[in-house]
Backbone as numpy.savetxt, mean C-alpha at the origin, in Angstrom:
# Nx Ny Nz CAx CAy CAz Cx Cy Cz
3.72 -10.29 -0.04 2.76 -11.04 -0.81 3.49 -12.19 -1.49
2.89 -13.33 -1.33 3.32 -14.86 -2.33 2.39 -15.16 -3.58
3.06 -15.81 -4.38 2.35 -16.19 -5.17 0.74 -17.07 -4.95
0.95 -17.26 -4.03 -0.55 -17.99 -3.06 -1.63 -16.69 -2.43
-1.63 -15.93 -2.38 -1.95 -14.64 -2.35 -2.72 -14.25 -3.38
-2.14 -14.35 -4.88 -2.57 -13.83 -6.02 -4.36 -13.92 -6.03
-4.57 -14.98 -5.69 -6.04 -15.23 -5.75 -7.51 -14.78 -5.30
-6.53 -14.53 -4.12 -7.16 -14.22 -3.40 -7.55 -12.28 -3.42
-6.38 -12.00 -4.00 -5.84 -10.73 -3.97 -7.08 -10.38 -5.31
-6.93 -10.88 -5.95 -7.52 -10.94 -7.21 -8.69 -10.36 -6.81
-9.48 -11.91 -6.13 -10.85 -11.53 -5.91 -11.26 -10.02 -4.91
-10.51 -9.93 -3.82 -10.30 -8.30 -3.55 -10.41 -7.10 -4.81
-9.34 -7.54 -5.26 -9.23 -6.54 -6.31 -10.92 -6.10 -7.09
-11.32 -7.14 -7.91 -12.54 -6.79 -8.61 -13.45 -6.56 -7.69
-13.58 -6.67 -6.58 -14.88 -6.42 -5.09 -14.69 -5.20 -5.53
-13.12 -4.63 -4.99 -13.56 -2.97 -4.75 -12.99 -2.00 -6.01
-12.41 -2.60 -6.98 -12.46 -1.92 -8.57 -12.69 -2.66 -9.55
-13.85 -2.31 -9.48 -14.55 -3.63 -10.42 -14.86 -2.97 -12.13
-14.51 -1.97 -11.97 -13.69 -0.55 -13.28 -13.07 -0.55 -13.97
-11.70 -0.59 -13.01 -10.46 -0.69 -13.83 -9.36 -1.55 -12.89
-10.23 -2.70 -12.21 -9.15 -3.63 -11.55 -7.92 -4.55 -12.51
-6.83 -4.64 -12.08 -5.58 -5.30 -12.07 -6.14 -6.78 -12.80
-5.18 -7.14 -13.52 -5.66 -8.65 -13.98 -4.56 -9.64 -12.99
-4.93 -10.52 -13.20 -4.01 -11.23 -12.54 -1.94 -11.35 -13.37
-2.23 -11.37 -14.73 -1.43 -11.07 -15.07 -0.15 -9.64 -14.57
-1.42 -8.88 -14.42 -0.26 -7.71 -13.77 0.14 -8.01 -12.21
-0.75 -8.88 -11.43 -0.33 -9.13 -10.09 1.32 -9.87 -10.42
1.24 -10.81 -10.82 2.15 -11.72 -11.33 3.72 -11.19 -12.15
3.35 -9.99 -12.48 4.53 -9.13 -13.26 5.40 -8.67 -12.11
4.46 -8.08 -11.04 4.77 -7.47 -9.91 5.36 -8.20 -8.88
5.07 -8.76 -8.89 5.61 -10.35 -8.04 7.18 -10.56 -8.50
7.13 -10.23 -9.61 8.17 -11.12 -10.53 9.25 -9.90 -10.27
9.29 -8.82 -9.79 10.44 -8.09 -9.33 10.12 -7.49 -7.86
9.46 -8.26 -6.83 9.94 -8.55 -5.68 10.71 -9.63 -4.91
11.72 -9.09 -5.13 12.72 -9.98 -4.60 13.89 -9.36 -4.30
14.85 -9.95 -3.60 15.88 -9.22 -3.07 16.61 -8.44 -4.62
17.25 -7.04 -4.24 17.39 -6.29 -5.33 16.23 -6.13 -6.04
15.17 -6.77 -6.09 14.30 -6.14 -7.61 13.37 -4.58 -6.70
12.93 -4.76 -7.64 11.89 -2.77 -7.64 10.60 -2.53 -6.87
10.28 -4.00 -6.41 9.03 -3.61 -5.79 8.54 -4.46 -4.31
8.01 -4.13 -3.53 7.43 -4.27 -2.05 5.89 -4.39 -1.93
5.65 -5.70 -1.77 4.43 -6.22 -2.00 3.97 -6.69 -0.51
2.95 -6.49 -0.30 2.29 -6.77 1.48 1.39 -7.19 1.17
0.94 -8.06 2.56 -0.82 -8.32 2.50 -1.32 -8.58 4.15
-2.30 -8.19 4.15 -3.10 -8.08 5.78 -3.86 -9.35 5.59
-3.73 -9.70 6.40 -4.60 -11.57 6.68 -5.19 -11.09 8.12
-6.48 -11.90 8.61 -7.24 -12.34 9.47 -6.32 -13.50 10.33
-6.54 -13.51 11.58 -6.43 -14.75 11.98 -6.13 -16.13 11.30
-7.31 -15.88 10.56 -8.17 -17.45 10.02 -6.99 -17.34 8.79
-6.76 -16.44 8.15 -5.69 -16.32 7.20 -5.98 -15.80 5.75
-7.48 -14.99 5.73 -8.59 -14.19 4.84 -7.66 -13.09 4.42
-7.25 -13.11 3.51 -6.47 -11.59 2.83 -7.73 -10.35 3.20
-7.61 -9.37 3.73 -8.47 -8.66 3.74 -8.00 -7.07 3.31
-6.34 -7.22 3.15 -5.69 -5.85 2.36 -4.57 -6.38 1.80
-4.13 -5.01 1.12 -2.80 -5.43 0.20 -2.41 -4.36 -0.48
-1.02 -4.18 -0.30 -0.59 -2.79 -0.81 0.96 -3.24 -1.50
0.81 -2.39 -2.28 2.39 -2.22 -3.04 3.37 -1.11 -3.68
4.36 -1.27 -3.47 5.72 -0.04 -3.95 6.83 -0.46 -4.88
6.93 0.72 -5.84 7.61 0.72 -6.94 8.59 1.29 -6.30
10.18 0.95 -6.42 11.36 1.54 -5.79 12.68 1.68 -6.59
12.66 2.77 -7.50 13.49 2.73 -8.51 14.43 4.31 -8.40
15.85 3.81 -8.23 16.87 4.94 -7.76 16.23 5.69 -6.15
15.91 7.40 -6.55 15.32 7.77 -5.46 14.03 7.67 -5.83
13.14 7.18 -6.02 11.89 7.97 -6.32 11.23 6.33 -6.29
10.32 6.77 -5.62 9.30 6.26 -4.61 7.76 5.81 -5.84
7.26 4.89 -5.52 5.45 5.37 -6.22 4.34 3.98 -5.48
3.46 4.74 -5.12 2.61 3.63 -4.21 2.23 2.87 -5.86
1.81 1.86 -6.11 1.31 1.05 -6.76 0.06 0.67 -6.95
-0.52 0.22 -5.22 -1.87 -0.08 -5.17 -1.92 -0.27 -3.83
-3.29 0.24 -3.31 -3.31 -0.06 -1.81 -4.78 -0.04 -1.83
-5.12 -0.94 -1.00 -6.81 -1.76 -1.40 -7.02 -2.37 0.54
-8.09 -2.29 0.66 -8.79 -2.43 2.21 -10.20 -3.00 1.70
-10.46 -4.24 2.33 -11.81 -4.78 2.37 -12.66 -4.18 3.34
-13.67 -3.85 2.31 -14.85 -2.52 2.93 -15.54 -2.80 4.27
-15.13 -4.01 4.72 -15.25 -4.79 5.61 -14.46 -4.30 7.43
-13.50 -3.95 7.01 -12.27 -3.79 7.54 -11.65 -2.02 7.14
-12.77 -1.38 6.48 -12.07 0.07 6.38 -12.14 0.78 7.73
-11.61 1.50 7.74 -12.65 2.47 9.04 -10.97 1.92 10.26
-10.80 0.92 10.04 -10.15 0.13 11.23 -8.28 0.52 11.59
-8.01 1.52 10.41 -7.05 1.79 10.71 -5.92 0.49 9.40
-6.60 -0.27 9.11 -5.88 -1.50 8.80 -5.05 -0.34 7.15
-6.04 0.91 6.78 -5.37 1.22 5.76 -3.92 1.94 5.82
-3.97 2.88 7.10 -2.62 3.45 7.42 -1.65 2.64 7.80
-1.85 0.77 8.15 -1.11 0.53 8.53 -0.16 0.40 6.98
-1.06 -0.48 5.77 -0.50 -0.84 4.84 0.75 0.32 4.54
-0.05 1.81 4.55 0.60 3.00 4.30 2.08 2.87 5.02
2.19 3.09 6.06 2.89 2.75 6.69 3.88 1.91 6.59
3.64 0.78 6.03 4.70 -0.46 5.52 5.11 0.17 4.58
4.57 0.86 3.53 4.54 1.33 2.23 6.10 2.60 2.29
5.83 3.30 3.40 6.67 4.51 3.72 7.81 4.08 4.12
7.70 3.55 5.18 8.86 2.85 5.56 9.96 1.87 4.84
8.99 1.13 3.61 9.94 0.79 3.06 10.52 1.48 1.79
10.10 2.37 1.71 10.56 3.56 0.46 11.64 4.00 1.04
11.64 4.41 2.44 12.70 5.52 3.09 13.72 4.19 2.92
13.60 2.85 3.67 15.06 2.26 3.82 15.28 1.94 2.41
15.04 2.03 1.79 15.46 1.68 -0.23 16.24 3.22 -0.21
15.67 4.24 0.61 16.57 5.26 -0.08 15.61 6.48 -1.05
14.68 5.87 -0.70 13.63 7.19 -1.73 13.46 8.33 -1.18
13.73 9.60 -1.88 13.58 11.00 -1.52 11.79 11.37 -1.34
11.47 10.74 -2.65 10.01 11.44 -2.91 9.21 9.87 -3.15
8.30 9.91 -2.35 7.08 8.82 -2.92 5.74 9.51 -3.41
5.14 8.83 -4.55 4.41 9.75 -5.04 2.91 8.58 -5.29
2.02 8.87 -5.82 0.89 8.18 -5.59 -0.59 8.57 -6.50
-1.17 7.48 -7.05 -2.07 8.37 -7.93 -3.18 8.14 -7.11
-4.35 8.60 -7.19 -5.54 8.09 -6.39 -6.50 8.95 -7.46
-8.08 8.32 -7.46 -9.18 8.79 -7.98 -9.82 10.32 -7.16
-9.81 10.99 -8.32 -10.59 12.23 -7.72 -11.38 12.19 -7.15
-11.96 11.27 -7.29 -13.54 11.18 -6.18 -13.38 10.06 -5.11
-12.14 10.11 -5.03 -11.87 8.68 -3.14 -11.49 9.77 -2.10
-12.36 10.63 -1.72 -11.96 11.70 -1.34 -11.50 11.04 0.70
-12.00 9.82 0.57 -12.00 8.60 1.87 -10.10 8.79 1.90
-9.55 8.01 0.84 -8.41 7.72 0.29 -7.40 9.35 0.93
-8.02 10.19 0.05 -7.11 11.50 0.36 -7.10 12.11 1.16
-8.12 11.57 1.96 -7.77 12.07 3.80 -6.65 11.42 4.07
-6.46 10.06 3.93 -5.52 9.07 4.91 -4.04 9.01 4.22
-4.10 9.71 2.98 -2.64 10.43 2.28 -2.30 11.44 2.74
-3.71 12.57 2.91 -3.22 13.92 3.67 -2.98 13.69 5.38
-3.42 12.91 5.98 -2.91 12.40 7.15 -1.47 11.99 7.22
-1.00 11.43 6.12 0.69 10.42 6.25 1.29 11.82 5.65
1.21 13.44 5.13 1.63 14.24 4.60 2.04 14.53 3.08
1.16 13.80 2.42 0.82 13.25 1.01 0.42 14.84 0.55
1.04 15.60 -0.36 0.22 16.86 -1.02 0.17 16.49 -2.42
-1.21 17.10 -3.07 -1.40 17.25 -3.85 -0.19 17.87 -5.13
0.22 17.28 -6.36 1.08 18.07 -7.25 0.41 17.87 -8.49
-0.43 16.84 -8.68 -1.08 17.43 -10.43 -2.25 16.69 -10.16
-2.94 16.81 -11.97 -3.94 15.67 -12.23 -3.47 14.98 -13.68
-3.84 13.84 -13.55 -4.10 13.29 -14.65 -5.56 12.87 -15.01
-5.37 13.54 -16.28 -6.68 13.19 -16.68 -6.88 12.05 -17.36
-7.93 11.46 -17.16 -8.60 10.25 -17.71 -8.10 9.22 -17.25
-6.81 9.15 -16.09 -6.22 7.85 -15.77 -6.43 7.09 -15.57
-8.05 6.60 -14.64 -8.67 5.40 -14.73 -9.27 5.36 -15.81
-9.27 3.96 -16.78 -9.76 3.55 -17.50 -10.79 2.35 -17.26
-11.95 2.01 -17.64 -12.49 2.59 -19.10 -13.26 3.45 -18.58
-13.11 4.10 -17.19 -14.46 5.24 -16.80 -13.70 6.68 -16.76
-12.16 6.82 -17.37 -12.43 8.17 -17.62 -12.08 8.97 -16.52
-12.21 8.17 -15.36 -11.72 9.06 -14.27 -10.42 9.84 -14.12
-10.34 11.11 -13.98 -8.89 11.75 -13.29 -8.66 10.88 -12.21
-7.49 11.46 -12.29 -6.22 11.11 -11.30 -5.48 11.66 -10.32
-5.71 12.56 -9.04 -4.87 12.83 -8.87 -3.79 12.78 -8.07
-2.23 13.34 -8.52 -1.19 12.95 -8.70 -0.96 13.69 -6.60
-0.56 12.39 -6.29 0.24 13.01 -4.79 1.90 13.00 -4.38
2.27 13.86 -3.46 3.55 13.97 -3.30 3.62 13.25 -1.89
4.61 12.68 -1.27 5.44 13.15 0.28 7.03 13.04 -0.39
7.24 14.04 0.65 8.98 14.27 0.28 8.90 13.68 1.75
10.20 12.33 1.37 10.97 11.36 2.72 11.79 12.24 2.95
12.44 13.00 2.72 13.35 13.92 3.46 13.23 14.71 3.82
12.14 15.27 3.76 11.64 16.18 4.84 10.29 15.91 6.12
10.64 14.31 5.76 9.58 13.43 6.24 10.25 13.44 8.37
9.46 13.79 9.15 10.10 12.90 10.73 10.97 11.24 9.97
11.74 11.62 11.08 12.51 10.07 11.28 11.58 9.22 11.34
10.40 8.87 12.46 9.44 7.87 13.00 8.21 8.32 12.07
8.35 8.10 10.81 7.02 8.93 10.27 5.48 8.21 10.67
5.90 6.84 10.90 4.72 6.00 11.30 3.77 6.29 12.60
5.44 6.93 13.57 4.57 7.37 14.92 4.03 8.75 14.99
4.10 9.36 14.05 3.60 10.76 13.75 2.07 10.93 12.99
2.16 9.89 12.09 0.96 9.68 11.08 -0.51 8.72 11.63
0.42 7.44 12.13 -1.00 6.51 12.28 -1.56 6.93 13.43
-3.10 7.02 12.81 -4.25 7.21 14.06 -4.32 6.59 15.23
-3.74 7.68 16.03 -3.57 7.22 17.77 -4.32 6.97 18.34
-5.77 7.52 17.86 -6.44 7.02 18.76 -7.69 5.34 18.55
-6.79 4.51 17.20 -7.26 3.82 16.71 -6.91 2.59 16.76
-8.07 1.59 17.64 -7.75 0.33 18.05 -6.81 -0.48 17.21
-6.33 -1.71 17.53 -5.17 -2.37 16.24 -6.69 -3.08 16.11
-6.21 -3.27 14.54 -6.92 -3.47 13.42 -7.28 -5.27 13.26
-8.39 -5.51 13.02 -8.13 -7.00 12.88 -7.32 -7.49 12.02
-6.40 -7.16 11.30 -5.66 -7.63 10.45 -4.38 -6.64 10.63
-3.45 -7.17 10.06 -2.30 -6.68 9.99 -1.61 -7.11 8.94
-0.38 -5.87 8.28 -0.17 -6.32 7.13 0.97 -8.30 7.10
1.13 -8.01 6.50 2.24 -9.72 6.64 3.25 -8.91 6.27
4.51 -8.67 6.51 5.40 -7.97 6.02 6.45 -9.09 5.40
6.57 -9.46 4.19 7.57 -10.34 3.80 8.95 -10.00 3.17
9.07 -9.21 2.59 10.01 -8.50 2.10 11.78 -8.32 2.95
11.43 -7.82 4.22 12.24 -7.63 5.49 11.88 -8.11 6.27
12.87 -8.76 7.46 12.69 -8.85 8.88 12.13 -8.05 9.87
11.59 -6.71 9.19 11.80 -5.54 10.04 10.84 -5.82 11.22
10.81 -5.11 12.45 10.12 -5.53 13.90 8.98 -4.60 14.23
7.77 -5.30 14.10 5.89 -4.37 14.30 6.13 -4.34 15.85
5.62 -3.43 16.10 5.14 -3.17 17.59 3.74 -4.10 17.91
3.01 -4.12 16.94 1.74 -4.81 16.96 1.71 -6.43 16.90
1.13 -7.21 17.91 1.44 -8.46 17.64 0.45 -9.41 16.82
0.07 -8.75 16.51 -0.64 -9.24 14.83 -0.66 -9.50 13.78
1.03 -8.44 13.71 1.37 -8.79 12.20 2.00 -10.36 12.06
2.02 -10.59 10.90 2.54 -11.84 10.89 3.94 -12.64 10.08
4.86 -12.91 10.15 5.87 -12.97 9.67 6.35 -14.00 8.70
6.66 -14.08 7.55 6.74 -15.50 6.87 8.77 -15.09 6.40
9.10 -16.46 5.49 10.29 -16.00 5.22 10.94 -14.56 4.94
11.19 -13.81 4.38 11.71 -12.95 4.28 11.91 -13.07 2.51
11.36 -11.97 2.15 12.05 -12.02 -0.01 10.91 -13.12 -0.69
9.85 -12.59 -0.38 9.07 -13.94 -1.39 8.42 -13.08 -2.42
């Protein structure tokens, strides 16, 4: 994700948590320690045309892992486009070195906790009231990377699921998609 992103990301954001969505200020915090050495791994899925239509992010501090936010335009759910984000998400926890990635999600995205219990995401607590201002629990997910397959991507993402109109942009690393969709910009933005 670039700072050119933010906007767009934004308007995503309040579409589908229009509750307790992110201000732009916090996009911008987050931003501000992705970069080579800093703590976090920021993606975004574009269209063709160049329509942000997902966007996911990872906190990466010592061993320990934590999804951040991972968001799919309702447009584009269904399509697989969410395991891919996942996927970027895992992969780049394991090469940082993370043992455990962990993840909060709403008790009632029960959509969401299929496609965590698909990547081998278990349940370990709740928090209560964590979304704010509605009060919603939280609950708290595990995967242990070390007891994760080597290829966890080719184990997890839905095989039998067309590539997605979008793909994430992976900026962070060089690393190499099988899918020729994704799309590649500098590297560390």
């Amino acid at each position: 994700m670039r700072w050119w992103h933010i906007a767009p990301v934004l308007a995503l954001e309040l579409e589908l948590f229009p509750e307790d969505a992110w201000s732009a200020g916090m996009f911008w915090s987050e931003l501000a320690e992705a970069h080579p050495g800093g703590t976090r791994h920021y993606t975004v899925a574009v269209t063709p045309d160049g329509a942000v239509v997902g966007y996911a992010g990872l906190m990466a501090v010592g061993g320990d892992g934590d999804v951040q936010t991972i968001a799919v335009d309702g447009r584009h759910q269904g399509t697989g486009l969410g395991a891919a984000l996942l996927t970027d998400l895992v992969r780049e926890a394991a090469r940082r070195g993370c043992a455990d990635l962990l993840l909060e999600v709403r008790v009632d995205n029960t959509r969401a906790q299929r496609l965590y219990e698909r990547f081998g995401f278990e349940p370990v607590g709740i928090r209560r009231g964590y979304y704010q201002p509605a009060g919603i629990d939280a609950l708290v997910m595990r995967l242990d990377l070390a007891a994760a397959p080597a290829d966890l991507a080719a184990t997890t993402a839905p095989a039998a699921a067309a590539a997605p109109a979008a793909a994430p942009e992976d900026l962070d690393e060089p690393a190499v998609h099988p899918r020729p969709d994704v799309k590649k910009d500098t590297p560390h933005g």
